[in-house]
ROZA-487159 format. One record per atom (N, C-alpha, C): residue in three letters; y, x, z; residue number from 1; atom name. Coordinates in nm, 3 decimals, padded with zeros to 5 digits. Example, Ala and Ser with C-alpha at 12.3 -4.5 7.8 and 13.67 -1.06 7.14 Angstrom:
R residu      c2      c1      c3 num atome
R    ALA -00.569  01.319  00.780   1     N
R    ALA -00.450  01.230  00.780   1    CA
R    ALA -00.330  01.320  00.780   1     C
R    SER -00.225  01.285  00.708   2     N
R    SER -00.106  01.367  00.714   2    CA
R    SER  00.003  01.290  00.787   2     C
***
This chain:
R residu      c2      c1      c3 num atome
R    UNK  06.717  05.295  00.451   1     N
R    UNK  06.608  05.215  00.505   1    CA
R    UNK  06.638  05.069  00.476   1     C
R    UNK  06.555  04.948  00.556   2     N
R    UNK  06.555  04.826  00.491   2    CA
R    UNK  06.704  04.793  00.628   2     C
R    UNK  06.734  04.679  00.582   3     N
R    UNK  06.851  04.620  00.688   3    CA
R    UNK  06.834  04.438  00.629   3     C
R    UNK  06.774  04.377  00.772   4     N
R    UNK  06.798  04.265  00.752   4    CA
R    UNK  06.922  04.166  00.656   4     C
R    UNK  06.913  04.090  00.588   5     N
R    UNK  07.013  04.012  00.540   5    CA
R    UNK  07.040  03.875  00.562   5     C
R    UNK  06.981  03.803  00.574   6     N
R    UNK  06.946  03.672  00.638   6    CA
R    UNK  06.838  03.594  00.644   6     C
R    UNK  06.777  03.486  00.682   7     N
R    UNK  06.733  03.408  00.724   7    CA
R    UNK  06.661  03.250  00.594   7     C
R    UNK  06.562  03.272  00.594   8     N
R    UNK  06.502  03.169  00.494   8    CA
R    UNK  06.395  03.070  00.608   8     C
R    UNK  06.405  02.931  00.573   9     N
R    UNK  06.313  02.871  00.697   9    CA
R    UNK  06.180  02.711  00.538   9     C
R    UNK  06.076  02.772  00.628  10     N
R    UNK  05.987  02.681  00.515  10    CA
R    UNK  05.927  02.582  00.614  10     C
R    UNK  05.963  02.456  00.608  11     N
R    UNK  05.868  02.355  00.679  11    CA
R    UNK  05.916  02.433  00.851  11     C
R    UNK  05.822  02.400  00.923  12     N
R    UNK  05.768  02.411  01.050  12    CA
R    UNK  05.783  02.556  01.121  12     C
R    UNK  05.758  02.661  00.986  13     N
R    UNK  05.757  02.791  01.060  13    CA
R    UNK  05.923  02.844  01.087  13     C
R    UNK  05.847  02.966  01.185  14     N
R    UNK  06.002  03.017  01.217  14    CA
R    UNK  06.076  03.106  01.018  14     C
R    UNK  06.165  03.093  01.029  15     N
R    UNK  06.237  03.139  00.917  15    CA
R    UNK  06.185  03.340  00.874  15     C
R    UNK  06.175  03.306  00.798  16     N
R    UNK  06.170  03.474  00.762  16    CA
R    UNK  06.285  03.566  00.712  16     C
R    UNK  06.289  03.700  00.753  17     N
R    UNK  06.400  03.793  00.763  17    CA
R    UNK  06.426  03.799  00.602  17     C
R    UNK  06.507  03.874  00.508  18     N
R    UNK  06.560  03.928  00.409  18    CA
R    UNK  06.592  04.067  00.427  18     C
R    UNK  06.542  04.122  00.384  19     N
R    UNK  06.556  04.262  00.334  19    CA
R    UNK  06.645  04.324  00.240  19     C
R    UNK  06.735  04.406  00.212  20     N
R    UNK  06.780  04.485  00.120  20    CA
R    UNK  06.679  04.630  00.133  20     C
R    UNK  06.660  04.634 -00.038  21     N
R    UNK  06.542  04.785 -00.038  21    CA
R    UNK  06.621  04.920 -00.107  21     C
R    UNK  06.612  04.999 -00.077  22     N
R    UNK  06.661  05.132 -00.079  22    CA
R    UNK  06.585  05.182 -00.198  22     C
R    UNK  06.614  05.275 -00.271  23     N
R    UNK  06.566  05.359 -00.390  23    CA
R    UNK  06.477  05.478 -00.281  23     C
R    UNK  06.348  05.478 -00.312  24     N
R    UNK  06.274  05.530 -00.205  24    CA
R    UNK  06.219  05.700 -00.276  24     C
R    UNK  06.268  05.731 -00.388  25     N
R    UNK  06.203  05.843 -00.460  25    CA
R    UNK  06.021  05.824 -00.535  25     C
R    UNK  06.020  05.676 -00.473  26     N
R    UNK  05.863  05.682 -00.544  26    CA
R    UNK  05.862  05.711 -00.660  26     C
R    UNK  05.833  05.809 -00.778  27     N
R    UNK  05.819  05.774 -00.920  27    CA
R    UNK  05.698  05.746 -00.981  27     C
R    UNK  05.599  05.707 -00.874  28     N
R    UNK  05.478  05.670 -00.961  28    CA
R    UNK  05.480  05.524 -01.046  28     C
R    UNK  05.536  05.470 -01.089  29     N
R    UNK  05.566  05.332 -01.121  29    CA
R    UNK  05.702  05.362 -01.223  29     C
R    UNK  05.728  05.208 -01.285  30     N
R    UNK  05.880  05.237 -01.359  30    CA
R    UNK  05.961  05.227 -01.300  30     C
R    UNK  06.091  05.241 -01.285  31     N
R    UNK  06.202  05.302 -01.245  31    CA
R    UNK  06.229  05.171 -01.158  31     C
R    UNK  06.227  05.015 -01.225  32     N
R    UNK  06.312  04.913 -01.213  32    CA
R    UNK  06.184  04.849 -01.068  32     C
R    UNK  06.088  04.921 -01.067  33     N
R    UNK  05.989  04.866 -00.948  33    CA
R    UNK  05.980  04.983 -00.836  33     C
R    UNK  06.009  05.108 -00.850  34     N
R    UNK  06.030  05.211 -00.740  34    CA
R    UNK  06.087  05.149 -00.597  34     C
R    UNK  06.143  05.089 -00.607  35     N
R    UNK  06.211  05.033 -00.425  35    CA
R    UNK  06.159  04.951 -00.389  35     C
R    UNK  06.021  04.880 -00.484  36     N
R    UNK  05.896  04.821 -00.411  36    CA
R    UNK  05.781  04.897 -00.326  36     C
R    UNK  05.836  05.050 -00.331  37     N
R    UNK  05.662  05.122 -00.278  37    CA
R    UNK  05.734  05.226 -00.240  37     C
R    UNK  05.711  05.295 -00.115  38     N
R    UNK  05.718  05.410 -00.070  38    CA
R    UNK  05.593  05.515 -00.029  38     C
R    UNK  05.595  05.593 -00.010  39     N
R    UNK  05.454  05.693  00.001  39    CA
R    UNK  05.416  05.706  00.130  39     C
R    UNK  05.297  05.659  00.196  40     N
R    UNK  05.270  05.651  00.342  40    CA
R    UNK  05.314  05.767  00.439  40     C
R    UNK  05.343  05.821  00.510  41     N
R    UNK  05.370  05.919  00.584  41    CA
R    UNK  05.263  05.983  00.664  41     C
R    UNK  05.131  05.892  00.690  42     N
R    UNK  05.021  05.924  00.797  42    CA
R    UNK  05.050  05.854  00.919  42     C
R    UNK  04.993  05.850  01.013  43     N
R    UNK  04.951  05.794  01.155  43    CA
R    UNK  05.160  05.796  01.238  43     C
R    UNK  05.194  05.898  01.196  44     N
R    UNK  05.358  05.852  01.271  44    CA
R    UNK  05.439  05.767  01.209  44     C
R    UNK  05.366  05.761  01.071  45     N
R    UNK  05.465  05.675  01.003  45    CA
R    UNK  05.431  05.572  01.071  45     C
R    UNK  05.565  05.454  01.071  46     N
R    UNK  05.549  05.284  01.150  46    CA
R    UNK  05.573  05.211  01.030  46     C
R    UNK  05.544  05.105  00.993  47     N
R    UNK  05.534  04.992  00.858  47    CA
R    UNK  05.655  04.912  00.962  47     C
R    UNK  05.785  04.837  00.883  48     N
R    UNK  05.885  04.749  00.913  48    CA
R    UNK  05.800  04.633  00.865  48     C
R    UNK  05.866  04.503  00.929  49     N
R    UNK  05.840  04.383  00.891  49    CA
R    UNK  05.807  04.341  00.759  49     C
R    UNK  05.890  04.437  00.665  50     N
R    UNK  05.893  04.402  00.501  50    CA
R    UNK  05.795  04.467  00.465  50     C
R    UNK  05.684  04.535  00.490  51     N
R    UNK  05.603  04.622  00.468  51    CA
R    UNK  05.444  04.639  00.471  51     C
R    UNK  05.357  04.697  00.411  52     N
R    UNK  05.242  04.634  00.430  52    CA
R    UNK  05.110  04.795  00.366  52     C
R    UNK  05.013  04.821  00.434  53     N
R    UNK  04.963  04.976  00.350  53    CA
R    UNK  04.888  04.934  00.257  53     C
R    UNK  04.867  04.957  00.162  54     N
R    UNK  04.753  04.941  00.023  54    CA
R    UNK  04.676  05.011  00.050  54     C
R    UNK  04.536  04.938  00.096  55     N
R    UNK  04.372  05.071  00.180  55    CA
R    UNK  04.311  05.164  00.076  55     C
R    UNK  04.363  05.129 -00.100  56     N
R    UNK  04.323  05.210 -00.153  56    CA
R    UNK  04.364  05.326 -00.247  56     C
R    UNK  04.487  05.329 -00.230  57     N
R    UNK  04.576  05.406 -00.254  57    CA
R    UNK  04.669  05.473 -00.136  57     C
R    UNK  04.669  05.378 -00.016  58     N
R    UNK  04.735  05.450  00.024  58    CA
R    UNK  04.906  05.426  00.036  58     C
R    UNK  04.943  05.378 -00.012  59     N
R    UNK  05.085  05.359 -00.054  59    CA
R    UNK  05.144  05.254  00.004  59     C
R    UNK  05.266  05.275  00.060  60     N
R    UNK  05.342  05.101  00.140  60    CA
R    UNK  05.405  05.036  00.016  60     C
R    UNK  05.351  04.909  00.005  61     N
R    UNK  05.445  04.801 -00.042  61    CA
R    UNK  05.521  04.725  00.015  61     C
R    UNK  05.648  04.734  00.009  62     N
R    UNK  05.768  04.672  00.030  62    CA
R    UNK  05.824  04.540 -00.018  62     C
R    UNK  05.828  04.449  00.014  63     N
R    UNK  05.858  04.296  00.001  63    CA
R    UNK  06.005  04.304  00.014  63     C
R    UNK  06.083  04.210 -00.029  64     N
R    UNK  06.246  04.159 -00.027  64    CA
R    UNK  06.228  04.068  00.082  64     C
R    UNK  06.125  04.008  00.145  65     N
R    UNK  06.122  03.886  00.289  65    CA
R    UNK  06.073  03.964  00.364  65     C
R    UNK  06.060  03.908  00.497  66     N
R    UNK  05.947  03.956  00.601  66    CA
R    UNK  05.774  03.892  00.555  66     C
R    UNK  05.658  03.996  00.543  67     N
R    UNK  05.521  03.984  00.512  67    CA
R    UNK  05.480  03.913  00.640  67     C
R    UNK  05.388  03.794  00.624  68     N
R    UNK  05.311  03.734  00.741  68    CA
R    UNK  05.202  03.740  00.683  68     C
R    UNK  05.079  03.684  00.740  69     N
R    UNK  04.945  03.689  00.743  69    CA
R    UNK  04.919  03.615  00.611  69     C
R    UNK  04.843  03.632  00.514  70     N
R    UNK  04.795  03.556  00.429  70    CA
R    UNK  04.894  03.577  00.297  70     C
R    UNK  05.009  03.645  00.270  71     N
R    UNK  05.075  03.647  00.178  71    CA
R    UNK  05.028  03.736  00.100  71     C
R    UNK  05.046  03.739 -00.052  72     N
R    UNK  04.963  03.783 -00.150  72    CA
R    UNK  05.050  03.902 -00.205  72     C
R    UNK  04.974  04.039 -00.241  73     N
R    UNK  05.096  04.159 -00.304  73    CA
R    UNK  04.978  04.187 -00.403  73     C
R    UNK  05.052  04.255 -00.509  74     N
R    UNK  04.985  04.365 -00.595  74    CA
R    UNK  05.044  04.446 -00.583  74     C
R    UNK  04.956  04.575 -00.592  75     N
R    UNK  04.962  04.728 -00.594  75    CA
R    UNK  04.958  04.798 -00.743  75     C
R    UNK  05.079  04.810 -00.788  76     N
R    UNK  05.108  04.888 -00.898  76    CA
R    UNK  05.038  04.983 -00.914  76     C
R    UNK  05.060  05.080 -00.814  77     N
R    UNK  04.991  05.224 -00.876  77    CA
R    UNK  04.869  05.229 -00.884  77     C
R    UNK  04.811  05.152 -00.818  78     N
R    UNK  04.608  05.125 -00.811  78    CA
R    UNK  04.597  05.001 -00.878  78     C
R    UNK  04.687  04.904 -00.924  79     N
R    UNK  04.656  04.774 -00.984  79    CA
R    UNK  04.526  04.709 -00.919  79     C
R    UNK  04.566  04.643 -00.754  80     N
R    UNK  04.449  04.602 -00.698  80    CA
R    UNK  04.521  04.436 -00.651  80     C
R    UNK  04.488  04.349 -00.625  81     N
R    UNK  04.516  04.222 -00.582  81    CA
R    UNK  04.475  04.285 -00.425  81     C
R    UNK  04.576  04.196 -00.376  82     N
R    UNK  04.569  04.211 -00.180  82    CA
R    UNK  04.614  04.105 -00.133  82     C
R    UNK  04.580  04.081 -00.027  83     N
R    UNK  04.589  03.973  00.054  83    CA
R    UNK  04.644  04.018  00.243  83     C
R    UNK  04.698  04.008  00.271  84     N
R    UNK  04.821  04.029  00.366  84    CA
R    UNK  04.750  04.022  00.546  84     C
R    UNK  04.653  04.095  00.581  85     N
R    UNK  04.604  04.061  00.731  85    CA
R    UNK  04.689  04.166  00.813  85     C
R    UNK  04.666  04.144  00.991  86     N
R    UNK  04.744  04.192  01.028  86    CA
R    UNK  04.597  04.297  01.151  86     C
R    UNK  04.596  04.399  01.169  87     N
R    UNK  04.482  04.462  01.235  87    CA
R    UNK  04.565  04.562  01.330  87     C
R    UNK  04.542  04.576  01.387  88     N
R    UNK  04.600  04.682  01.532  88    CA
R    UNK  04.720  04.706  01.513  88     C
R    UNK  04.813  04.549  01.504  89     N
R    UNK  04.939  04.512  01.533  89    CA
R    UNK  05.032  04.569  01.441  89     C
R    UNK  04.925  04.628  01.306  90     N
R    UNK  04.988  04.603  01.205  90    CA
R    UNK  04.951  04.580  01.048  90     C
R    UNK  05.057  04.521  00.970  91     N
R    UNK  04.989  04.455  00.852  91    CA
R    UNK  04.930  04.507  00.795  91     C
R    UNK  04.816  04.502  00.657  92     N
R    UNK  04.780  04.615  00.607  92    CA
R    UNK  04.691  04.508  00.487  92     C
R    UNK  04.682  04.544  00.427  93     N
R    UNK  04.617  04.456  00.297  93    CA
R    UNK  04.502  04.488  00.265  93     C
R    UNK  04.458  04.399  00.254  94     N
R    UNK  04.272  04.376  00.199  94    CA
R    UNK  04.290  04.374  00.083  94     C
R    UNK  04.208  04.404  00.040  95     N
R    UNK  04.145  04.418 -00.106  95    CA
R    UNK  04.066  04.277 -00.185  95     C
R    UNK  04.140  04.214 -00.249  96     N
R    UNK  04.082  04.066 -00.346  96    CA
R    UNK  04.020  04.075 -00.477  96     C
R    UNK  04.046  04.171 -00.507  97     N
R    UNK  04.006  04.255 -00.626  97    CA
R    UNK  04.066  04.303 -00.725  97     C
***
């Protein structure tokens, strides 16, 4: 799983966590981007700080920082632009196109 590593601080806000990412078995992607995405689990699965669901695929993307509101991911396996909101206390990405 992920395990904090330390501490990054920008301006004003509180500092964000560091992540180390695990080889997750995803193989939909190339080899050297697999420990960016893991495969959703459904409603028990819980998303960590580093983490975020892609609404159209389906799939968690995994960040090396902690994800806040407004930060930008692409989705490999659907090749969609997203944008980082946070909805029933947890993150989940919109669709930018």
């Amino acid at each position: 799983m992920t395990a904090p590593l330390e501490t990054e601080t920008h301006g004003e806000e509180k500092p964000r966590q560091r992540f180390t990412l695990d080889e997750t078995g995803f193989d939909e992607v190339p080899p050297q981007y697999r420990r960016f995405y893991r495969k959703w689990g459904g409603p028990p699965d819980k998303l960590s700080a580093n983490e975020a669901l892609c609404p159209v695929c389906k799939v968690v993307i995994r960040s090396m920082q902690e994800l806040r509101e407004g930060d930008r991911l692409y989705c490999m396996p659907c090749m969609s632009r997203l944008v980082v909101v946070r909805e029933d206390g947890m993150l989940l990405a919109k669709v930018v196109y």
